[in-house]
VODRENFI-943902 format. One record per atom (N, C-alpha, C, CB): residue in three letters; chain; atom name; z, y, x. Coordinates in Angstrom, 2 decimals. Each point is the difference from the previous one (the first is absolute). Glycine has a CB too. Layout:
BEGIN
ALA; A; CA; Z; Y; X;
...
***
This chain:
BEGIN
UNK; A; N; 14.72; -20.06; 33.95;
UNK; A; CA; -0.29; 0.33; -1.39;
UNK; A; C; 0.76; 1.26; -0.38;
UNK; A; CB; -0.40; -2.43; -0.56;
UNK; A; N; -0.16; 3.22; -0.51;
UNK; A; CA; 0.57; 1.17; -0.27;
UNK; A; C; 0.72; -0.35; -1.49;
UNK; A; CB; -1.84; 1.59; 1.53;
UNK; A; N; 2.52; -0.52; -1.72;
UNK; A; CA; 0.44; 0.02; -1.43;
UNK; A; C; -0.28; 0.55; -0.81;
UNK; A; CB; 1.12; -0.38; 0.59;
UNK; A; N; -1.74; 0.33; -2.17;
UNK; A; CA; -0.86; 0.63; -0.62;
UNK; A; C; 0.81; 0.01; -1.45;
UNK; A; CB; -2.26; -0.67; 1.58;
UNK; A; N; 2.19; 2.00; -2.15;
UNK; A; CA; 0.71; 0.08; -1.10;
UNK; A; C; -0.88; 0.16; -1.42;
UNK; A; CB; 1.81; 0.95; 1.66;
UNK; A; N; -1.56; -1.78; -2.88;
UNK; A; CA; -1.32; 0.29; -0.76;
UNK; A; C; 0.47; 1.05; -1.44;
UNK; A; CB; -1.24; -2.77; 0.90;
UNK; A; N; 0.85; 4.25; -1.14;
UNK; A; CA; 0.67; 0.57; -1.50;
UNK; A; C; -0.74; -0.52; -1.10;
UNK; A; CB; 0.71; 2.22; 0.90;
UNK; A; N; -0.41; -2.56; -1.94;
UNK; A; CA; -0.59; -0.42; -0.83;
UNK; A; C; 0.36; 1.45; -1.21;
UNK; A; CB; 0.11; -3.05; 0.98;
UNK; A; N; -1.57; 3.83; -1.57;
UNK; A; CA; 0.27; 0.81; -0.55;
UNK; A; C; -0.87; -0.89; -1.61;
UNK; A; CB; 0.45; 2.36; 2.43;
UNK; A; N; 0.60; -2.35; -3.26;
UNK; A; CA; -0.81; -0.43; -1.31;
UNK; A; C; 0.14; 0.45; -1.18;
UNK; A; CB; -0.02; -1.61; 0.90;
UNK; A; N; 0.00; 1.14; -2.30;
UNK; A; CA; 0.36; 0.30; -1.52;
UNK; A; C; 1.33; 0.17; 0.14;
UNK; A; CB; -1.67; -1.31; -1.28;
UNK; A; N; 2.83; 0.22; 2.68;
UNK; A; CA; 1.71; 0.18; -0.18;
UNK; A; C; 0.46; 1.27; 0.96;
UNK; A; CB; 0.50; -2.85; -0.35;
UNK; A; N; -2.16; 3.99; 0.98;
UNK; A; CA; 0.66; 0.94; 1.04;
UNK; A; C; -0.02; -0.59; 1.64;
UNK; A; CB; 1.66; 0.81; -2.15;
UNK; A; N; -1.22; -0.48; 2.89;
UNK; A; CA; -0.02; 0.07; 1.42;
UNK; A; C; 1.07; -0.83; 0.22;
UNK; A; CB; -0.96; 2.22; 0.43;
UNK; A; N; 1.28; -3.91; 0.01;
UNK; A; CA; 0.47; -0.50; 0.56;
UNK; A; C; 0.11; -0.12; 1.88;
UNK; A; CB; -0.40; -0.59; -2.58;
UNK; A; N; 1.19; 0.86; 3.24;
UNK; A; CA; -0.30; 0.34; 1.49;
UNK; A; C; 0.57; -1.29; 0.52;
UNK; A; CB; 0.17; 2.75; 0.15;
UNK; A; N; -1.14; -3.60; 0.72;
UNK; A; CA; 0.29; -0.99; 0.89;
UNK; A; C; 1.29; -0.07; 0.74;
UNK; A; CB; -2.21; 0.08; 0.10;
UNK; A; N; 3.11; -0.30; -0.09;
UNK; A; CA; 1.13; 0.34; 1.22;
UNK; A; C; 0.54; -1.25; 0.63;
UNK; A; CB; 0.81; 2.08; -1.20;
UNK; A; N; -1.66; -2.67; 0.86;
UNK; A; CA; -0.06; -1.49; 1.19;
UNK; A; C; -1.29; -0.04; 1.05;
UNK; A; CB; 1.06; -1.64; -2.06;
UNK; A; N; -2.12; 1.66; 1.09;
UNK; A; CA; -1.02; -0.04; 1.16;
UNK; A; C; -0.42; -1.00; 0.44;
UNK; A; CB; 0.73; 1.49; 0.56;
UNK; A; N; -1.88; -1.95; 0.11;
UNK; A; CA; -0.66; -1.27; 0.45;
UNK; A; C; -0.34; 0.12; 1.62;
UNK; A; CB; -1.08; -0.35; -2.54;
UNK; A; N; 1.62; -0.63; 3.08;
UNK; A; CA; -1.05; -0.12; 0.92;
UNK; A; C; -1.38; -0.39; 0.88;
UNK; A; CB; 1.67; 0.34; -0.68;
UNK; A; N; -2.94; -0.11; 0.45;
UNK; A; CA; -1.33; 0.01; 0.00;
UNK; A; C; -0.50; 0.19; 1.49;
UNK; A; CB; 0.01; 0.85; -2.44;
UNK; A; N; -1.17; -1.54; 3.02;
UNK; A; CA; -0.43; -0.06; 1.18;
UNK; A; C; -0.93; 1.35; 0.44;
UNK; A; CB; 0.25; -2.63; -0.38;
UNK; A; N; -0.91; 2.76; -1.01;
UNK; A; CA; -1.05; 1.19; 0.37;
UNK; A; C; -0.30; 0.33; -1.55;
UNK; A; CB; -1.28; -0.86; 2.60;
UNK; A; N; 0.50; 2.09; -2.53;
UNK; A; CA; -0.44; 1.00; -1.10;
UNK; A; C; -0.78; -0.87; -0.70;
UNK; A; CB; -0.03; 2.23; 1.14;
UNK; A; N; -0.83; -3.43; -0.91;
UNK; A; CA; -0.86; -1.16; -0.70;
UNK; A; C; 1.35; 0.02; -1.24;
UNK; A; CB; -1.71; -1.86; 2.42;
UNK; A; N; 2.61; 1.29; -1.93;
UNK; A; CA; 1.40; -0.99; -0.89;
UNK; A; C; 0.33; 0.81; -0.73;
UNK; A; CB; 1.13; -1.39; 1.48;
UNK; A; N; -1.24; 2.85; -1.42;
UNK; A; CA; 0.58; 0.90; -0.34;
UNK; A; C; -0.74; 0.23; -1.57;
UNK; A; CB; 0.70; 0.85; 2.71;
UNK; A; N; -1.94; -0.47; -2.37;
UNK; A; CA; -0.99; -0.09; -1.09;
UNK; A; C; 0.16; -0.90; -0.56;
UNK; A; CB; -1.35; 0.92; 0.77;
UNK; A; N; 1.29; -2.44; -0.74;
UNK; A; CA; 0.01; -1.24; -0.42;
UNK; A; C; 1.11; -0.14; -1.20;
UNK; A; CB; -0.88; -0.76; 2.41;
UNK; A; N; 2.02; 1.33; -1.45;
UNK; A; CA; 1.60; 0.20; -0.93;
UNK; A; C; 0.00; 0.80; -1.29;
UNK; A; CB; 1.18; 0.09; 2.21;
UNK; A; N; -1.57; 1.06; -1.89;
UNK; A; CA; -0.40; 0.63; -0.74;
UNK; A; C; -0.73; -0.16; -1.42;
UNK; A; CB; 0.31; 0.57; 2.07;
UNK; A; N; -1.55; -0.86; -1.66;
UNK; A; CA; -0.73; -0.94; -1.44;
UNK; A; C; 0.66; -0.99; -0.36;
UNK; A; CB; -2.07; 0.29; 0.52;
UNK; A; N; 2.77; -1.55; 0.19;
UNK; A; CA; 0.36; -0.73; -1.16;
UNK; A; C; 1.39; 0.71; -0.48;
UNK; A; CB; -1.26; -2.34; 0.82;
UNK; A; N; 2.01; 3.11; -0.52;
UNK; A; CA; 0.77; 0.95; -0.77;
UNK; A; C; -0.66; 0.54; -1.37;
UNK; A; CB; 0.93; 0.62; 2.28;
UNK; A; N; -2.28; -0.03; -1.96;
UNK; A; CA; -0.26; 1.04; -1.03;
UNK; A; C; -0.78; -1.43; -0.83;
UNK; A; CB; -0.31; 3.15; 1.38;
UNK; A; N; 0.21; -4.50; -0.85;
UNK; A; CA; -0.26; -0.65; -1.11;
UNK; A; C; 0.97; -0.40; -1.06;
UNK; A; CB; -1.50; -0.54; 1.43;
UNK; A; N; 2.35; 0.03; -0.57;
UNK; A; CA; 1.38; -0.52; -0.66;
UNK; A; C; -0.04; 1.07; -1.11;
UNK; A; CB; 1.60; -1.05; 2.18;
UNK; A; N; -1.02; 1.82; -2.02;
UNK; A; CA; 0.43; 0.99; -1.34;
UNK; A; C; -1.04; 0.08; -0.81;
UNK; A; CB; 1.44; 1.45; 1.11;
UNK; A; N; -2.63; -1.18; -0.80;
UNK; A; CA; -1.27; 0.25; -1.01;
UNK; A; C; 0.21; -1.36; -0.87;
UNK; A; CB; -1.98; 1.46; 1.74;
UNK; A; N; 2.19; -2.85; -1.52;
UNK; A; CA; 0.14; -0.96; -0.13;
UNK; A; C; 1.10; 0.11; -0.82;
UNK; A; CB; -1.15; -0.74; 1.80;
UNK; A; N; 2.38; 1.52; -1.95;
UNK; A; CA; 0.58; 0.20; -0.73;
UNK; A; C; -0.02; 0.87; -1.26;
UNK; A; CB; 0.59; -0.80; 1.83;
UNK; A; N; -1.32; 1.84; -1.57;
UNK; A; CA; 0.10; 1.68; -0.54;
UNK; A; C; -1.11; 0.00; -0.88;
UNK; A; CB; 0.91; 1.35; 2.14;
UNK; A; N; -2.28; -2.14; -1.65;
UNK; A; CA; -1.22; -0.04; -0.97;
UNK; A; C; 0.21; -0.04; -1.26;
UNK; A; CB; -1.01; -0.98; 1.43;
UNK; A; N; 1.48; -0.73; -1.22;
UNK; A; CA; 0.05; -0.24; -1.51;
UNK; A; C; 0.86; 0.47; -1.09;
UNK; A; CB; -0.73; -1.60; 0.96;
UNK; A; N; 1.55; 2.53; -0.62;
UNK; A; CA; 0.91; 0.51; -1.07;
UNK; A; C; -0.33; 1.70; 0.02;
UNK; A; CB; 2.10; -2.14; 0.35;
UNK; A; N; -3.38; 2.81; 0.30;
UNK; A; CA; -0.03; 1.50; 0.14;
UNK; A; C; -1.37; 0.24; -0.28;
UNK; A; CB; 1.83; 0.35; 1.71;
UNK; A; N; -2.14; 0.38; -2.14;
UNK; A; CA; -1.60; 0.34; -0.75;
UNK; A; C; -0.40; 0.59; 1.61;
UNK; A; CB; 0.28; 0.95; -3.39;
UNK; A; N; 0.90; -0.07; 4.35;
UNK; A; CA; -0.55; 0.98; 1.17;
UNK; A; C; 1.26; -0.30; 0.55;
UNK; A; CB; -1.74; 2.07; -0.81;
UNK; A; N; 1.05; -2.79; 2.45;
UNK; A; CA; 0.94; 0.15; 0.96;
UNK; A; C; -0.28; 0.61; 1.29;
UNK; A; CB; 0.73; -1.70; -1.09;
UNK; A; N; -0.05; 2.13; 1.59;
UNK; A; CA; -0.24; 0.52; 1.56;
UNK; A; C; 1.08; -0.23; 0.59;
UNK; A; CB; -1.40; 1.72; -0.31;
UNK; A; N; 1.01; -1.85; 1.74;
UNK; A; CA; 0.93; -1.03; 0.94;
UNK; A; C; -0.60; 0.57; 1.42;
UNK; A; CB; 0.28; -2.55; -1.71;
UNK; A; N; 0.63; 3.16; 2.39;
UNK; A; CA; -0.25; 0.43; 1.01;
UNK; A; C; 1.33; -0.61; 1.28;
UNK; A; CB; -1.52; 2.17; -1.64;
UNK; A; N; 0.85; -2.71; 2.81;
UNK; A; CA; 1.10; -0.66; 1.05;
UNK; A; C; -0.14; 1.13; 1.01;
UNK; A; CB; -0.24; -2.84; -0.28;
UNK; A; N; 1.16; 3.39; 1.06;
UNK; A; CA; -0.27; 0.93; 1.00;
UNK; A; C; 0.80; -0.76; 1.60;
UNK; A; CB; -0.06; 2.42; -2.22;
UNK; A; N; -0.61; -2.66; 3.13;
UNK; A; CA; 0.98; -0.35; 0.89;
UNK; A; C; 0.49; 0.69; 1.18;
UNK; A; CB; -0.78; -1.69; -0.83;
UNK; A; N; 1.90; 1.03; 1.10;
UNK; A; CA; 0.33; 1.33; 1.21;
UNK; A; C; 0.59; -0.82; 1.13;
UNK; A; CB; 0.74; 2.22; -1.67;
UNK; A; N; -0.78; -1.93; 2.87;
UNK; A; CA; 0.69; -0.79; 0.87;
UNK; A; C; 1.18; 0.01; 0.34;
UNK; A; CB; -1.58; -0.01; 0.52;
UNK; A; N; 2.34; -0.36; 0.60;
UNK; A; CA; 1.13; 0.28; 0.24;
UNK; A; C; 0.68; 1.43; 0.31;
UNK; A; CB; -0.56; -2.16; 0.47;
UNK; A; N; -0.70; 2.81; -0.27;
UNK; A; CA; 0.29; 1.45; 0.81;
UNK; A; C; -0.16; 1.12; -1.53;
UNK; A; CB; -1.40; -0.73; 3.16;
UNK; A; N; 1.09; 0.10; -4.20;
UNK; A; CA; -0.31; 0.62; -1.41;
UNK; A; C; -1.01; 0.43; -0.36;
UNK; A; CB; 1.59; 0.45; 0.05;
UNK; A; N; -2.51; -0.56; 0.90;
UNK; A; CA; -1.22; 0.10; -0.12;
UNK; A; C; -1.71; -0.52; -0.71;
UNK; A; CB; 1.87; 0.48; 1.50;
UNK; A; N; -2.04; -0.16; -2.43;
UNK; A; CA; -0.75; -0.23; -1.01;
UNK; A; C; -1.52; -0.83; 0.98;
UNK; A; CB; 1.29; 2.47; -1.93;
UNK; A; N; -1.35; -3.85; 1.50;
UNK; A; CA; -0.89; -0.59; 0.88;
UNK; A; C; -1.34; -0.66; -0.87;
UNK; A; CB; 2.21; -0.46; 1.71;
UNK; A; N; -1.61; 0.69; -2.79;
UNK; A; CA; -1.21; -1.08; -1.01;
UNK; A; C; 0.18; 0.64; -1.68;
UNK; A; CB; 0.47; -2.89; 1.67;
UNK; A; N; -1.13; 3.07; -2.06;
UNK; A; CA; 0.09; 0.49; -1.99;
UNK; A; C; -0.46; -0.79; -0.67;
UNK; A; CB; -0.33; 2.07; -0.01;
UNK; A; N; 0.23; -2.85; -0.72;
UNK; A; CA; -0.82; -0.82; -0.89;
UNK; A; C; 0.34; -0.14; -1.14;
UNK; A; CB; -0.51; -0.96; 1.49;
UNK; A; N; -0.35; 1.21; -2.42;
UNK; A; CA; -0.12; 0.51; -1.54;
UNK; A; C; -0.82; -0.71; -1.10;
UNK; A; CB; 0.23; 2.05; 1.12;
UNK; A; N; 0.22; -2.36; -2.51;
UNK; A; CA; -0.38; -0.69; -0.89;
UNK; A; C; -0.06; 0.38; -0.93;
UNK; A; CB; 0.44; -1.15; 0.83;
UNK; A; N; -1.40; 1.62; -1.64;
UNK; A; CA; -0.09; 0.58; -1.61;
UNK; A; C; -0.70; -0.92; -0.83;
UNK; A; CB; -0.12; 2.37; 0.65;
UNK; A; N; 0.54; -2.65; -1.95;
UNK; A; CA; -0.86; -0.56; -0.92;
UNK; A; C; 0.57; 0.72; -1.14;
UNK; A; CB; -0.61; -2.30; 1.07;
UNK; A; N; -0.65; 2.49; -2.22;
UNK; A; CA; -0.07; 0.15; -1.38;
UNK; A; C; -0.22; -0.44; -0.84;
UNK; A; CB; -0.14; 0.91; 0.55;
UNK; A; N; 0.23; -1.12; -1.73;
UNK; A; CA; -0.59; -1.11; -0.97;
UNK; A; C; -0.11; 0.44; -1.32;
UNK; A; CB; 0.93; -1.71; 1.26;
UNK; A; N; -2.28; 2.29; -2.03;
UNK; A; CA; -0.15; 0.50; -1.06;
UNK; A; C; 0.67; -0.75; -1.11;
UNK; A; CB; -1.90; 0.93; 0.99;
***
């Protein structure tokens, strides 16, 4: 298994993983990812008219392996 680090960029700015997970393959990786960018949406919705939520991941070597991104608006 590799080690996979997740940034969480949101409304609080760029938090950087510096623990990290370890994941079998790029499937888990994605997987991690979304329920990350759910969790917070799950948090952030209901109190923000506009959120965006972006996870970037990188591996052990720092290398950017996965992006996954979340916007909502609400007139």
């Amino acid at each position: 298994m590799a080690r996979y680090y997740f940034d969480v960029t949101n409304g609080n700015g760029l938090e950087c993983d510096s623990e990290g997970q370890e994941l079998q393959s790029l499937d888990h990786v994605r997987h991690e990812a979304g329920r990350i960018l759910s969790d917070i949406a799950k948090d952030e919705i209901p109190v923000s008219r506009n959120v965006s939520i972006k996870v970037a991941v990188r591996n052990s070597e720092g290398i950017k392996v996965h992006t996954g991104e979340l916007s909502f608006s609400s007139d």
